[in-house]
C-alpha positions as CSV (number, residue, x, y, z in Angstrom):
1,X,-11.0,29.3,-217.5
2,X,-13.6,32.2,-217.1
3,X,-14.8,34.5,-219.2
4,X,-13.6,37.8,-219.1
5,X,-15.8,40.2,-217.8
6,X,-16.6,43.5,-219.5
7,X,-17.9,47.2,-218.2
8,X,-18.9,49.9,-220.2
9,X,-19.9,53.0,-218.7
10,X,-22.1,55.1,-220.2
11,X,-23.5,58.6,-218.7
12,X,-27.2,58.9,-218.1
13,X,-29.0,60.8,-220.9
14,X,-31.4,63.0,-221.3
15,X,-33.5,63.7,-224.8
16,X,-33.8,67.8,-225.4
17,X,-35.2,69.1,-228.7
18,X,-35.1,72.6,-230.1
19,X,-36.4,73.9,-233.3
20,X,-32.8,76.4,-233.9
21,X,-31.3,77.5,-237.3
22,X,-29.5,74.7,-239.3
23,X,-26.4,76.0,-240.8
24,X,-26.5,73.3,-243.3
25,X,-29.8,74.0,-244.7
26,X,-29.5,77.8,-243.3
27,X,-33.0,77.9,-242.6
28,X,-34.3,76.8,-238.5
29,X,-35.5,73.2,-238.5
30,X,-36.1,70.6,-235.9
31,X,-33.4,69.7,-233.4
32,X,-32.8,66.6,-231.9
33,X,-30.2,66.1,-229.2
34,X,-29.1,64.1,-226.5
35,X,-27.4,65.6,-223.4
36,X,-25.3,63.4,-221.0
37,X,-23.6,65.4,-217.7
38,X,-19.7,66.1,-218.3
39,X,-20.4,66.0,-221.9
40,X,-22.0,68.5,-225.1
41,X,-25.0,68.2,-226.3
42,X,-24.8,66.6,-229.3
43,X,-27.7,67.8,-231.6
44,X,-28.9,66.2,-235.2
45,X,-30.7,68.5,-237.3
46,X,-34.0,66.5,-239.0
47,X,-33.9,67.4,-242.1
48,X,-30.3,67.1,-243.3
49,X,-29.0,64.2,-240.6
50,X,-26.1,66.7,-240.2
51,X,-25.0,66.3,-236.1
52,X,-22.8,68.9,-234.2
53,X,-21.0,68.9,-230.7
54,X,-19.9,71.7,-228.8
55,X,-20.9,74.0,-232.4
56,X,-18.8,71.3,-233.8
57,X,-20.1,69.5,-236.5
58,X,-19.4,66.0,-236.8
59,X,-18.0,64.5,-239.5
60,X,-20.1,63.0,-242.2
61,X,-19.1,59.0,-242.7
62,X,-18.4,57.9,-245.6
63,X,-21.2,55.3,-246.2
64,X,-24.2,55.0,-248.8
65,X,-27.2,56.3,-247.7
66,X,-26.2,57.6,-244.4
67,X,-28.1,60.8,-244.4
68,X,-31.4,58.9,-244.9
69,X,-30.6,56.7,-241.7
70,X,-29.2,59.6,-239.7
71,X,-32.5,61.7,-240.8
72,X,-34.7,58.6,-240.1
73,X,-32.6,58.3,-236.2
74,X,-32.8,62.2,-235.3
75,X,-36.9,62.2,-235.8
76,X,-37.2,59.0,-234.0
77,X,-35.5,60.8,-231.5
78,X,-37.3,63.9,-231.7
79,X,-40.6,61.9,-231.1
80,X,-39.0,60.3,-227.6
81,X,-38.1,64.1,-226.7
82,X,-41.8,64.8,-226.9
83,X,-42.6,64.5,-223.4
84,X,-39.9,66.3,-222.0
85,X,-39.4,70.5,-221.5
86,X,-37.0,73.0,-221.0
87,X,-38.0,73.1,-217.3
88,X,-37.4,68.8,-216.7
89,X,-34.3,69.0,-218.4
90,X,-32.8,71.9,-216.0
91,X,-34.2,69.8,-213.3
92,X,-32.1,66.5,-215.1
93,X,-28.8,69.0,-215.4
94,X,-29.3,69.9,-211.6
95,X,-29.4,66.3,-210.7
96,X,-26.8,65.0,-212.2
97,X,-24.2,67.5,-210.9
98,X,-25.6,67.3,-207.3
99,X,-26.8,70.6,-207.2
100,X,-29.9,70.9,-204.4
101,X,-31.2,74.4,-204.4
């Protein structure tokens, strides 16, 4: 007998981040978000690990400590957003929906 073979399809991504008001903390703090085609943004704020959809937020899980690891994931991902801009992520968007001029 064979193994079953498994596909997952995931959209490509692309690594945005803002520096936008946090309605958690209500103050603005760093952003960091990940932005597939078809699909919202999803953006985790850095200082309270809070994430939101859409202007959804998510909901918060109910584990120990998960704050500290979702504020320790969203500045690891605001450091791989570094080399990125507003103007290469328009590009990405334009891209990914097959749009040419």
């Amino acid at each position: 007998m064979t193994a079953p073979v498994v596909h997952i399809n995931r959209p490509d991504e692309f690594l945005p981040r803002r520096i936008v008001f946090c309605p958690v903390e209500q103050r603005r703090r760093r952003m960091a978000g990940r932005d597939a085609a078809w699909y919202g943004a999803t953006w985790t704020c850095c200082g309270c690990g809070d994430s939101w959809t859409d202007g959804e937020m998510h909901p918060r899980p109910f584990k120990r400590a998960w704050r500290k690891e979702a504020v320790a994931a969203a500045k690891r991902m605001w450091l791989e957003a570094a080399g990125f801009n507003p103007a290469e992520h328009t590009a990405w968007v334009r891209e990914q929906l097959g749009v040419t001029a």
